[in-house]
C-alpha positions in Angstrom: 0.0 0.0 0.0 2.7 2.4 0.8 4.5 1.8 -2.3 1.1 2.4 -4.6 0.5 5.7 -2.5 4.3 6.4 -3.1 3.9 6.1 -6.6 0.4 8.2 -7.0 2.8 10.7 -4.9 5.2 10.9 -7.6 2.9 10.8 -10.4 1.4 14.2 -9.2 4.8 15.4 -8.3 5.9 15.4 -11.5 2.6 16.7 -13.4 3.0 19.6 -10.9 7.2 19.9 -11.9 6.2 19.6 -15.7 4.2 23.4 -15.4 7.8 25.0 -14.4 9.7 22.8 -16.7 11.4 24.4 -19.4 10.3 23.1 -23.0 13.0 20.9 -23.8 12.8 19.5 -20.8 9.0 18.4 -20.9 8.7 15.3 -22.6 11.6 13.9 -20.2 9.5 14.4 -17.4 6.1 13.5 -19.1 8.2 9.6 -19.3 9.0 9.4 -15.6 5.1 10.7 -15.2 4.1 7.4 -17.2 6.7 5.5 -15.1 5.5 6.8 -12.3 1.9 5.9 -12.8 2.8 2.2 -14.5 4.4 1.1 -11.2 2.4 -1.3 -9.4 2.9 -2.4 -5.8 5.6 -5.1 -7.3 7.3 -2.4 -9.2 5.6 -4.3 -12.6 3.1 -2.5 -15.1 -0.3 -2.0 -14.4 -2.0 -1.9 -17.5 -5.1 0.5 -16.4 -2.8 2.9 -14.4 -0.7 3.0 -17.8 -3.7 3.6 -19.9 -4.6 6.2 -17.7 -0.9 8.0 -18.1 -1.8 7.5 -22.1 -4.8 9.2 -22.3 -3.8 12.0 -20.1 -0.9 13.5 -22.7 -0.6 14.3 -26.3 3.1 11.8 -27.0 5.0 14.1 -29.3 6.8 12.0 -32.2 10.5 12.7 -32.7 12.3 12.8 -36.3 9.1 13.7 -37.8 10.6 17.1 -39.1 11.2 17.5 -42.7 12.7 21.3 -42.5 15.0 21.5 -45.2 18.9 22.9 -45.5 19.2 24.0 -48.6 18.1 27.4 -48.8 16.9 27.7 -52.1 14.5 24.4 -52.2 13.8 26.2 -48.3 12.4 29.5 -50.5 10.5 27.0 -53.5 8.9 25.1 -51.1 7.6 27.7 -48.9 5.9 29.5 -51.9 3.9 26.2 -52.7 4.0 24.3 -49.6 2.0 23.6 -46.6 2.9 23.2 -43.5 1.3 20.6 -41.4 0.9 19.0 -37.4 0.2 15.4 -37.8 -2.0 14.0 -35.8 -2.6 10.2 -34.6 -5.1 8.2 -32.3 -3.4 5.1 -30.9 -5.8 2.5 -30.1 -3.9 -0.6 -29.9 -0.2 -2.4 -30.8 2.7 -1.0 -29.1 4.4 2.8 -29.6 6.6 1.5 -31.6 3.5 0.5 -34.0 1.9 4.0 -33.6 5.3 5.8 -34.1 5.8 4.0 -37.3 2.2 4.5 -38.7 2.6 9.0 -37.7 6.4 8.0 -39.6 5.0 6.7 -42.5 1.9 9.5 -42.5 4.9 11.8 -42.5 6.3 10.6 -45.9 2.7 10.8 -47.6 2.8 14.4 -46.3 6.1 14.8 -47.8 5.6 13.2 -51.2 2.3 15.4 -51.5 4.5 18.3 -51.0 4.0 19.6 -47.4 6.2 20.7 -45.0 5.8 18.5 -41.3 6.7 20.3 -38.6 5.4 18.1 -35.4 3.2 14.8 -34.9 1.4 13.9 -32.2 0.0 10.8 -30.9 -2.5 10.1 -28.3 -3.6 6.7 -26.6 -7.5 5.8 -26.3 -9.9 3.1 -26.7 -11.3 4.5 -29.8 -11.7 7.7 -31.9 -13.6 9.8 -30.2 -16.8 10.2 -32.6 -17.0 14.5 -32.2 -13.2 15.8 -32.4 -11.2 12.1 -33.6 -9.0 13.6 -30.6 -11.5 14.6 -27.6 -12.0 18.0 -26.7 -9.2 18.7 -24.4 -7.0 17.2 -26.6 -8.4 19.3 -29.4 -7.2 22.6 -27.7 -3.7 21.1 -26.7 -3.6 20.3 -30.8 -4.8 24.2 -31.3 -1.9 25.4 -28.8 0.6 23.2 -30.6 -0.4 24.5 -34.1 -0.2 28.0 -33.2 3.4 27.4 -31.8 4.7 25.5 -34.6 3.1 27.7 -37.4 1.1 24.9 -39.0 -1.5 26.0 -41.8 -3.1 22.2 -41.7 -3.5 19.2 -39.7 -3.3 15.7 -40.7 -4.9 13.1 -39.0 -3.9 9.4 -39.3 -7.4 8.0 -40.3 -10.2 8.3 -42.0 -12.3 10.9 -40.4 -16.1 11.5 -40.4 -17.4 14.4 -42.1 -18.8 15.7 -38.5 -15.3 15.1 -36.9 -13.8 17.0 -40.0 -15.8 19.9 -38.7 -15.8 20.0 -35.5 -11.7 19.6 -35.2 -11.6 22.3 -37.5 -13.7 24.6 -35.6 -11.3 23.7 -32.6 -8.0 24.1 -34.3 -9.4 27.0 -36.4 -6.8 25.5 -39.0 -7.7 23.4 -42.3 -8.2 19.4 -41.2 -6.9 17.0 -43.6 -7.3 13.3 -43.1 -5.4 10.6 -44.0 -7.9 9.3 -47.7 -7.6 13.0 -48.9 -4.0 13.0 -48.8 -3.1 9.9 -50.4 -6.1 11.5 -52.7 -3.7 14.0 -53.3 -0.6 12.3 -54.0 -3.0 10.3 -56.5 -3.6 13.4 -58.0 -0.4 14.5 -58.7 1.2 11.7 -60.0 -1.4 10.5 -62.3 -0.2 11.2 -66.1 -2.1 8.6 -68.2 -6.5 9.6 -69.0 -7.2 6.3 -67.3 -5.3 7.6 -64.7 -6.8 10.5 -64.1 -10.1 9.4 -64.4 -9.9 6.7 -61.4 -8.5 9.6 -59.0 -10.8 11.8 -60.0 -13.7 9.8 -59.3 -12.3 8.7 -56.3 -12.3 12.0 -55.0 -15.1 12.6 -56.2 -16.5 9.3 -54.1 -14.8 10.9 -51.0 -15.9 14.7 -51.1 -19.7 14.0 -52.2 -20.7 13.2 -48.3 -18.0 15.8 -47.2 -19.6 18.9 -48.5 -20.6 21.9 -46.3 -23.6 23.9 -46.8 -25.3 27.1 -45.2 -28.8 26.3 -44.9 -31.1 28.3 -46.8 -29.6 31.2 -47.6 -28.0 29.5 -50.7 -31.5 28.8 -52.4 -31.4 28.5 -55.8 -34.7 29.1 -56.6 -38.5 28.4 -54.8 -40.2 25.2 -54.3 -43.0 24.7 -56.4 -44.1 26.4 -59.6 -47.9 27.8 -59.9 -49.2 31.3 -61.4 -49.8 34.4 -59.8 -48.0 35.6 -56.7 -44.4 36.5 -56.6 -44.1 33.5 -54.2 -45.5 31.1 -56.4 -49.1 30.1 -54.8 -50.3 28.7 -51.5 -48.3 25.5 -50.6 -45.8 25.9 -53.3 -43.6 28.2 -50.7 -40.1 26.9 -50.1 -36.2 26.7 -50.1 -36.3 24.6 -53.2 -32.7 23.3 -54.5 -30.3 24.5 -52.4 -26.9 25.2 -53.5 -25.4 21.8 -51.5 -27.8 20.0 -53.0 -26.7 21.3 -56.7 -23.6 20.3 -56.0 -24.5 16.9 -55.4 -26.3 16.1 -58.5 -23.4 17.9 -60.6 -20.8 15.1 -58.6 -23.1 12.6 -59.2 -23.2 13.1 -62.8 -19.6 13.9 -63.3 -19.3 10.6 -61.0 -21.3 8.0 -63.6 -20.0 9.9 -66.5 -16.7 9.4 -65.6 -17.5 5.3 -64.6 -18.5 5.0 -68.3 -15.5 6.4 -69.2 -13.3 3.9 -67.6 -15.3 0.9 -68.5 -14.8 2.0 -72.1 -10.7 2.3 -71.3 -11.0 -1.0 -69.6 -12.2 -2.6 -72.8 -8.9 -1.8 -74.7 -7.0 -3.2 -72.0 -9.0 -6.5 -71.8 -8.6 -6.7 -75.8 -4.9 -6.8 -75.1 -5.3 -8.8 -71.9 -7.1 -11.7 -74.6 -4.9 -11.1 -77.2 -1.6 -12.6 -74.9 -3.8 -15.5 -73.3 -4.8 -16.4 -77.0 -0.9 -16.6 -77.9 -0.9 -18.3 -74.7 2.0 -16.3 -73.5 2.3 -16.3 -69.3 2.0 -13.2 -67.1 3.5 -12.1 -64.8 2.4 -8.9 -62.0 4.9 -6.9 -59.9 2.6 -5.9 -56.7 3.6 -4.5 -53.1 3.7 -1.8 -50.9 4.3 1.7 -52.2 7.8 2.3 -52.7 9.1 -1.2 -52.1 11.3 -1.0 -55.1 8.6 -2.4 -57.6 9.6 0.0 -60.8 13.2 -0.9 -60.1 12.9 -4.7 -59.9 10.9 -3.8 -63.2 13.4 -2.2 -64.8 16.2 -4.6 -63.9 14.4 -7.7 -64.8 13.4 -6.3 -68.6 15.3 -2.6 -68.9 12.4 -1.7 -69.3 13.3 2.6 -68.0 9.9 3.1 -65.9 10.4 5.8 -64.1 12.0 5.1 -60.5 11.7 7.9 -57.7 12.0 7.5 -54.2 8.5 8.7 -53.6 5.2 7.4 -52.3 3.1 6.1 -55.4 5.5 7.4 -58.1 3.9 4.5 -60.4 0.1 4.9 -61.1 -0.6 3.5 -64.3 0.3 -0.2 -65.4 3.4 -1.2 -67.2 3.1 -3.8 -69.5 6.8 -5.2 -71.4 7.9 -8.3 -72.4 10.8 -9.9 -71.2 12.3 -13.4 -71.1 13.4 -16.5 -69.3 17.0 -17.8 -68.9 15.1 -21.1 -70.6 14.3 -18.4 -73.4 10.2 -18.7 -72.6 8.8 -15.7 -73.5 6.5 -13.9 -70.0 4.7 -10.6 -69.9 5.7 -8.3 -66.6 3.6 -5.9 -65.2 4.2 -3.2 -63.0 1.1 -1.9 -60.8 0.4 0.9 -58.5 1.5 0.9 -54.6 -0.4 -0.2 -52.0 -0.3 1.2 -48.5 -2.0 0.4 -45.3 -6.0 1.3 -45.2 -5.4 2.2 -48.5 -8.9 4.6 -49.0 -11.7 1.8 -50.5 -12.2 5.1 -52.7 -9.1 3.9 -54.4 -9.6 0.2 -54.5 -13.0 0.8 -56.3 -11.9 3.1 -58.7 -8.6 1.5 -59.6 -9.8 -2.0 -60.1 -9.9 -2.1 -63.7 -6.2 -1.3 -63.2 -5.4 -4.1 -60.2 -7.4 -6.5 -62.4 -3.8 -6.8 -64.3 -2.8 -8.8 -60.6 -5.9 -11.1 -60.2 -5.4 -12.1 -64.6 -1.8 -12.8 -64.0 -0.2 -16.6 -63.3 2.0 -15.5 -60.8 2.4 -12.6 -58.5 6.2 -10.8 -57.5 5.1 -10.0 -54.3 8.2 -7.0 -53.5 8.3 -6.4 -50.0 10.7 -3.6 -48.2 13.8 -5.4 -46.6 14.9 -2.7 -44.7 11.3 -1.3 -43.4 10.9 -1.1 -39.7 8.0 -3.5 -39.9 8.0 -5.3 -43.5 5.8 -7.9 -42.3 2.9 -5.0 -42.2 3.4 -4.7 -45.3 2.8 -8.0 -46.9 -0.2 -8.3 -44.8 -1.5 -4.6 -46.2 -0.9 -6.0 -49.4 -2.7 -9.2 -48.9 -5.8 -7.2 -47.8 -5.7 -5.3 -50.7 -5.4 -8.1 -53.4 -7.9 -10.1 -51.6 -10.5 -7.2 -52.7 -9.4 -7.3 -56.4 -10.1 -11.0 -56.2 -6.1 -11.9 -56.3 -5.6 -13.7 -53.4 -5.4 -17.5 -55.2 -2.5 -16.1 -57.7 0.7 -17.8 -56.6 3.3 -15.5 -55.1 6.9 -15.3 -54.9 7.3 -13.1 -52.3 10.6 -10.6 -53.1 12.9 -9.1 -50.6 14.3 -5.9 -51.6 16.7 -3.4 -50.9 19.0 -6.4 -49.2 21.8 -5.0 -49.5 20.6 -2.1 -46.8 18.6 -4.2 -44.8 19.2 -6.0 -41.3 20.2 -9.8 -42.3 18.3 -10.7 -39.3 14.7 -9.1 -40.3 15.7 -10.9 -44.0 16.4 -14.0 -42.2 13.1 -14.2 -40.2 11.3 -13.1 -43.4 13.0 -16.2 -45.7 11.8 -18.4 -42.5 8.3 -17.3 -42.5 7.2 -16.9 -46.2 7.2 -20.2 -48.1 8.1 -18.7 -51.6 10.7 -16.2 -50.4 13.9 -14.9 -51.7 16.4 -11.6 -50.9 17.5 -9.3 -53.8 18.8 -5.9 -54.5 17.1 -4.1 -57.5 19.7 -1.3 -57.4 22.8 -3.9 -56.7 21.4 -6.4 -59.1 22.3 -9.3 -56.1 20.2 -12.1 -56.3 18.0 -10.8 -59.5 19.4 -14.0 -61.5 18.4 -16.3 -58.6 15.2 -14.8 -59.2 15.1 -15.2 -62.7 15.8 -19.0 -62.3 13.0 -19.2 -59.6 10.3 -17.5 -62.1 11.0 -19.7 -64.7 11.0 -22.7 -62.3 7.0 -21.3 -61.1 5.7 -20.5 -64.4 2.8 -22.7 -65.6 4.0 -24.9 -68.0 2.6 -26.0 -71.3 1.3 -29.7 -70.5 1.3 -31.0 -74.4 4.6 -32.7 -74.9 5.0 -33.2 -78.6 7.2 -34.5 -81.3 7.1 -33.3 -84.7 8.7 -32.9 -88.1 7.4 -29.7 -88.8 8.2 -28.7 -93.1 10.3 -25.7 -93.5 7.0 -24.4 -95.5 6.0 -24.3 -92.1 8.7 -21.7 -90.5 6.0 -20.0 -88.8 4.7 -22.7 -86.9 8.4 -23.6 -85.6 8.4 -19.2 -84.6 5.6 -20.0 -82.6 6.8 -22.9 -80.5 9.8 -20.9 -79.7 7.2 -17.8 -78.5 4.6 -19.5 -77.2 6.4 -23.4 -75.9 9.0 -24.9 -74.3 11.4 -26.2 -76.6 13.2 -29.8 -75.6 15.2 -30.1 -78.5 15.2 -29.4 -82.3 17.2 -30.8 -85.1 16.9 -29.6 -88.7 17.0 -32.5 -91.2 16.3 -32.8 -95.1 13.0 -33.4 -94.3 12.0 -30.3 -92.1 13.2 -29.1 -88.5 12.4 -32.1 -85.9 11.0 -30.8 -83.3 10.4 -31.8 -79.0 8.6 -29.4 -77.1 5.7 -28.6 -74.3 3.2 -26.5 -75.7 -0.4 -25.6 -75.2 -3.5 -27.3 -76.9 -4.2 -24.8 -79.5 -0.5 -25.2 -80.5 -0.5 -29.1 -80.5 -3.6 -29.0 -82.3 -2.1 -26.7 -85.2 1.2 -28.9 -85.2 -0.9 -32.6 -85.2 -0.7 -33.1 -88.7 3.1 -32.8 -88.6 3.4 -34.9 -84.9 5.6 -37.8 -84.3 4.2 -38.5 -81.0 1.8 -36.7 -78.9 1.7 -36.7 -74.7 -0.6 -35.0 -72.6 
């Protein structure tokens, strides 16, 4: 008893200390608060007590900062820039967890151009449903704006359109939530008309329950229609179409125009799509996490010169190229957009035309991070997300990249845990060729193995195994090129007349 009154003793001792405390000095003793108050009488962690500690502070995030040295990108960004408090509601997992998920909010800031100048987490059960942050916590967040400067706040989640407005109203700053700013980023980086379609209907998904009205005031015209007064008649008095409500219907209709449009861009895709599977030729997709290294392994594997940037979604619209076994079988690889953790459902909707190039393919490079804090979040964030594209049966290879800078332990345990697994460096080139070998090795295989003496009238037909097959052996003689190979049915069909033997 003594020792649990001792340590309530403390607790207040220090909350009273912290008001004198210099500011540098604050979040040291805001720790021995929480120490203080997750002592038990054995010295051991009480779990309440410490969720009580949580709750009472606002846990300040260190090497969130992205201020800049060089003066003259200082200047360029602050013409264009915002400059932006994170915000984050930590709700369960370790600090660690939470840290990393304000981190990573900190590089979608970045990439969509904003300048971070503090993050903030706080511990609770849930949200809370008015403010995301609680009231209290609201005007701490107000008081931490106006010091730093901020013009914006970003919250890590997806926030209500009530809570939108209420925390605004608090922190009289603009409120941004995590969807709208990878909504941004989307934005941005879109090039192709596809492209830009799907983000702009996705925003356009996300803003239409998000707009503000002002009541009647913004009438566009009275209710009703009728002769004679200048109110219209008896009964027929009212606010009519408000402006909010215009709005709507013009979103709405941009919204289904814009869905036809991306069907019809879909259908020139899926022509394509057909056009390989009737040549039979395999696919092959590059998903993962957003800036795993995906455009890199790309370019490696085929040269294919995608563009590579070390920035969150730099790669929105699919690559298609060819490239080619060591055996010399001919695959299709395609690089796809990002993923990131609760990627916006916005997004999954409106780019599924796109994803469908993962659930067509016959096997999945799964790139994962090496050198991530937590790459295992990642794979399972990407799992989530193929699973709603319907890609969750393709088999995977999962790739571990950036090796070469990551902990051989966290590659290690990855190798270990992942069935189909293997380390590489797309910027080193270290174990692409292993890679390679392991492709070929999982690509389906044509299941017609067939002899033939093929007439060398018939050149094309020999081109065609060599595109589409799996060539044993071949052996030109007077009477034609003898040929042993694995090909598909439509092939052995088209070579039966010329076939030695024939087994399926």
């Amino acid at each position: 008893m003594t020792n649990s009154t001792s340590s309530s003793s403390a607790a207040r001792s220090a909350a009273a200390d912290r008001q004198r405390l210099p500011e540098s000095l604050r979040a040291t003793a805001l720790m021995e608060e929480d120490v203080a108050w997750s002592l038990d009488v054995d010295g051991e962690r009480d779990g309440d007590q410490f969720d009580r500690s949580e709750r009472a502070s606002l846990r300040r995030v260190a090497g969130l900062s992205t201020e800049l040295q060089d003066v003259t990108e200082v200047e360029y960004r602050q013409l264009r820039l915002e400059r932006v408090v994170l915000v984050g509601v930590w709700t369960d997992g370790t600090v660690q967890d939470a840290e990393n998920s304000l981190a990573e909010l900190a590089a979608l800031a970045e990439t969509a151009g904003a300048l971070v100048l503090d993050g903030v987490i706080q511990r609770r059960d849930k949200p809370d449903p008015a403010t995301y942050i609680g009231s209290g916590k609201a005007q701490e967040l107000r008081d931490i704006v106006l010091e730093s400067g901020a013009d914006t706040v970003v919250c890590d989640g997806e926030l209500s359109p009530g809570q939108l407005i209420h925390l605004e109203d608090v922190v009289k700053v603009k409120v941004v939530d995590r969807t709208a700013l990878i909504l941004d980023i989307f934005a941005q980086h879109a090039k192709s008309r596809e492209g830009k379609a799907q983000v702009a209907l996705a925003q356009m998904q996300y803003m239409l329950p998000r707009l503000r009205g002002w009541g009647q005031s913004l009438s566009r015209q009275m209710g009703g229609g009728g002769s004679g007064s200048a109110g219209g008649g008896m009964a027929t008095r009212g606010p009519g179409e408000t402006k909010i409500e215009t709005d709507r219907r013009r979103i709405r209709e941009k919204m289904a125009k814009l869905r036809r449009e991306i069907a019809e861009m879909k259908t020139s895709r899926d022509l394509k799509r057909q056009e390989r599977r009737r040549h039979q030729v395999p696919s092959v997709a590059i998903a993962g996490y957003t800036n795993a290294g995906k455009s890199s392994l790309l370019n490696r594997l085929t040269g294919a010169g995608v563009l590579v940037e070390n920035a969150l979604f730099a790669t929105l619209d699919p690559t298609v190229r060819r490239a080619e076994t060591p055996s010399g079988r001919l695959y299709t690889l395609a690089d796809t957009v990002g993923f990131v953790r609760h990627l916006p459902h916005h997004l999954v909707e409106a780019f599924r035309s796109t994803m469908e190039e993962v659930a067509d393919a016959d096997l999945v490079l799964h790139v994962v991070d090496g050198a991530h804090p937590v790459p295992e979040e990642q794979l399972a964030a990407v799992r989530e997300v193929l699973r709603d594209v319907g890609a969750a049966d393709v088999p995977e290879i999962v790739v571990i990249n950036k090796a070469d800078a990551a902990d051989p332990l966290v590659v290690q345990r990855l190798l270990t845990h992942e069935k189909h697994a293997i380390a590489v460096s797309a910027r080193s080139g270290e174990g692409v060729a292993e890679l390679l070998a392991l492709l070929d090795a999982e690509l389906p295989r044509p299941r017609v193995e067939i002899e033939a003496l093929v007439p060398y009238t018939h050149g094309a037909l020999v081109s065609r195994v060599h595109v589409g097959g799996e060539v044993i052996s071949e052996e030109h003689t007077a009477e034609g090129t003898l040929l042993k190979a694995r090909v598909h049915d439509q092939l052995a069909a088209e070579l039966g007349p010329f076939a030695l033997a024939v087994q399926r």
